[in-house]
C-alpha positions as CSV (number, residue, x, y, z in Angstrom):
1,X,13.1,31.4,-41.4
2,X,11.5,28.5,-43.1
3,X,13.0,26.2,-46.0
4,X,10.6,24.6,-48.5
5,X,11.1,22.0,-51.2
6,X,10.6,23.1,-55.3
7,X,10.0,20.7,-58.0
8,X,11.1,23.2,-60.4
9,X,14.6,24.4,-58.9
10,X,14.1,20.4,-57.6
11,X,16.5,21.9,-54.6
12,X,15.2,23.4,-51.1
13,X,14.6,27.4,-51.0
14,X,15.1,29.4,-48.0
15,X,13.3,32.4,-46.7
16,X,9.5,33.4,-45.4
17,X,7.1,31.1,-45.3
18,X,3.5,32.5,-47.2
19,X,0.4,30.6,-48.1
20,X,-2.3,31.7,-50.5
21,X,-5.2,30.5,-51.2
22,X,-6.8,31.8,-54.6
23,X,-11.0,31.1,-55.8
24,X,-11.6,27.4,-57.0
25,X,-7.7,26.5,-56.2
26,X,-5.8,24.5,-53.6
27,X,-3.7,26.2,-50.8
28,X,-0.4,27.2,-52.2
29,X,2.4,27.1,-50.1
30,X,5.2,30.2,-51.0
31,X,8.9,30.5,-49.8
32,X,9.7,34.2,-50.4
33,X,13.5,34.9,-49.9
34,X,14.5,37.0,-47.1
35,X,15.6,40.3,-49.2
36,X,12.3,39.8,-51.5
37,X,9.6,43.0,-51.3
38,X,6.0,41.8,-50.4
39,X,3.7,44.5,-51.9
40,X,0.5,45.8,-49.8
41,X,-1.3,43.6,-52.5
42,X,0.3,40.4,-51.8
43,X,1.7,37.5,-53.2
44,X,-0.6,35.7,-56.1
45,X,2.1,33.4,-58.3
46,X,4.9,31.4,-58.6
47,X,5.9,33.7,-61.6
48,X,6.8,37.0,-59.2
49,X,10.2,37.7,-59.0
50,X,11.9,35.6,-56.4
51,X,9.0,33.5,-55.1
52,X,8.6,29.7,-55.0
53,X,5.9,27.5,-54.3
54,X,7.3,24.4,-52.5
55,X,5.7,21.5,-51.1
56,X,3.9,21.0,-48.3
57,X,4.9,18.4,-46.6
58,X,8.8,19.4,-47.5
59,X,8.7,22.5,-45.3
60,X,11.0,23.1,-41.9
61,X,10.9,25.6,-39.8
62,X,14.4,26.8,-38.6
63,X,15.7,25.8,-34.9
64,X,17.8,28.5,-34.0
65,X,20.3,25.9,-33.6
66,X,23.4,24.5,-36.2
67,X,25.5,21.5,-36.3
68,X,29.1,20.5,-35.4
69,X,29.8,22.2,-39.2
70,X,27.6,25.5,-38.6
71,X,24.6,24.2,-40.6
72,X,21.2,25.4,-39.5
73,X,19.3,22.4,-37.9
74,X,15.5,22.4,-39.6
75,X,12.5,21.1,-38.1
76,X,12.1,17.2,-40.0
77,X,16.6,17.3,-40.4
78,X,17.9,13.6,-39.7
79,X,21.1,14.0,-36.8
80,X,23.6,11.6,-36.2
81,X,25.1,11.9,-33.2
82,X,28.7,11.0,-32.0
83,X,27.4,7.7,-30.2
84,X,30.0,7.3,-27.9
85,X,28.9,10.8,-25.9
86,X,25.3,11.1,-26.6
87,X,23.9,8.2,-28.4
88,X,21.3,6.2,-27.2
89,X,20.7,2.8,-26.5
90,X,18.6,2.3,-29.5
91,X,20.4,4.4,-32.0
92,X,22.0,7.5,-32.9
93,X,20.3,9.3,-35.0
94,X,17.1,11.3,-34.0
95,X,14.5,13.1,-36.6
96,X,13.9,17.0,-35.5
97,X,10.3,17.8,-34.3
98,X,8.6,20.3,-31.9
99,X,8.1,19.1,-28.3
100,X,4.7,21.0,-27.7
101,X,4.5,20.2,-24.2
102,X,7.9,21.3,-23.4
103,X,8.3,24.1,-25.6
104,X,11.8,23.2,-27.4
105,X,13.2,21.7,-30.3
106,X,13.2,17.9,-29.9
107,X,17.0,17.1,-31.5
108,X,17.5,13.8,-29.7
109,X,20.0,12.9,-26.5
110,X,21.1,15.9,-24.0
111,X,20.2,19.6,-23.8
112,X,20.0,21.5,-27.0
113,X,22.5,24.0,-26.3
114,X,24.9,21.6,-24.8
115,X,25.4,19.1,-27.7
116,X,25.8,21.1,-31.1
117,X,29.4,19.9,-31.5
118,X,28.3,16.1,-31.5
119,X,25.3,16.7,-33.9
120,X,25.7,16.3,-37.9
121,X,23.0,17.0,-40.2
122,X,23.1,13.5,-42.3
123,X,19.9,14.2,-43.9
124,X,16.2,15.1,-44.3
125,X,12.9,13.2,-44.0
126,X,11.6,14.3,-47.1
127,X,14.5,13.7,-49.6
128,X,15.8,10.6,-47.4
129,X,12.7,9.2,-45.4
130,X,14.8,5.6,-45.9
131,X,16.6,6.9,-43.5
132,X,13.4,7.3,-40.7
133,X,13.0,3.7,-40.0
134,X,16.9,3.9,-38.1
135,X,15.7,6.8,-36.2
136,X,15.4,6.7,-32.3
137,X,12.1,8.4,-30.9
């Protein structure tokens, strides 16, 4: 599941990430929601019923993993972490990446499937990047 960001809804979408790349015309990047039918011709527009070109460099990928609340954790989701059991000594809050070499999520202090109930979901780095610069790494 992947969640993208449209300027015309100007909120997130949710669903399956598609990208399509028509003559003469940038790569569009397409969110189609979950319980939308993709026909054997595929997707060409915005306009189709249910589809929504979002922006690039908005879209996450979904961890598997939720916060302390039951939110789904995104790939590029800001955490705060309850300092006083898993903060570091630089700060408490950690952006969300891939770790490529290890093959997990990257959410910050301790194991990912130990610490869900001291993780909170305080934001995102594309609608709150002023929040990047208090970000451990």
């Amino acid at each position: 599941m992947f969640r993208g960001w449209n300027k015309k809804t100007n909120k997130y979408v949710y669903g399956y990430l598609y990208s399509e790349h028509l003559s003469n015309s940038p790569l569009y990047y397409i969110i189609v929601p979950s319980e939308t039918t993709i026909h054997a011709g595929g997707i060409i527009a915005e306009h189709d019923s249910g589809l929504y070109c979002v922006e690039e460099d908005s879209i996450g990928q979904c961890t598997g993993l939720k916060d302390r609340y039951r939110k789904e954790i995104y790939n590029g989701d800001i955490l705060e972490f309850d300092a006083k059991e898993w903060g570091s000594d630089k700060s408490n809050k950690f952006i969300v990446t891939w770790n490529e070499r290890h093959g997990e999520w990257n959410t910050g202090g301790g194991a990912n499937s130990e610490c869900s109930e001291y993780k909170t979901i305080i934001g995102n780095i594309y609608e709150n990047p002023e929040l990047i610069k208090n970000c451990a790494q």
